[in-house]
C-alpha positions, 0 to 999 in steps of 0.5 A: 612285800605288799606295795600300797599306794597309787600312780599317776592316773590310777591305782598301781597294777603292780602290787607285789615286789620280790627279794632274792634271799641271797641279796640279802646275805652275800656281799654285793659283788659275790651276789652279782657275780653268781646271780649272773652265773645262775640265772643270766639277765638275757631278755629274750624279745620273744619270751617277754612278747609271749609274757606280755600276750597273757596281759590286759591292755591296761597292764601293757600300757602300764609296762610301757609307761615303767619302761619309757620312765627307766630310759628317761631316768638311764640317760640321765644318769649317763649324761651326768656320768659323762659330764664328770669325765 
């Protein structure tokens, strides 16, 4: 799936988004439980430092931006998460 359109400051440097085909059949619970089993979310500094070794400075720039965004947005949910408790 193409994703057109713009960020703030420019043109988007990420332009394509990927579907797992299994997403789209397996109820939610099953899809997770046997995504982790086959291909476990363990984010290796290393590799994603080798990863980020092969982008412009720009592109880096871009990640770091993306990242910063999902921290901001985490915590939100979290202090809204604990405030209902």
């Amino acid at each position: 799936m193409v994703l057109a359109g713009k960020h703030r400051g420019g043109t988007m440097i990420h332009e394509y988004a990927a579907i797992d085909p299994m997403a789209l059949l397996f109820p939610s619970r099953l899809y997770v439980a046997l995504a982790e089993k086959l291909h476990p979310q363990v984010p290796r500094a290393i590799e994603i430092k080798e990863a980020l070794g092969r982008l412009t400075p720009e592109e880096r720039q871009y990640i770091l931006l993306r990242a910063r965004m999902l921290v901001t947005y985490s915590k939100a949910v979290e202090e809204a998460v604990v405030a209902m408790k």
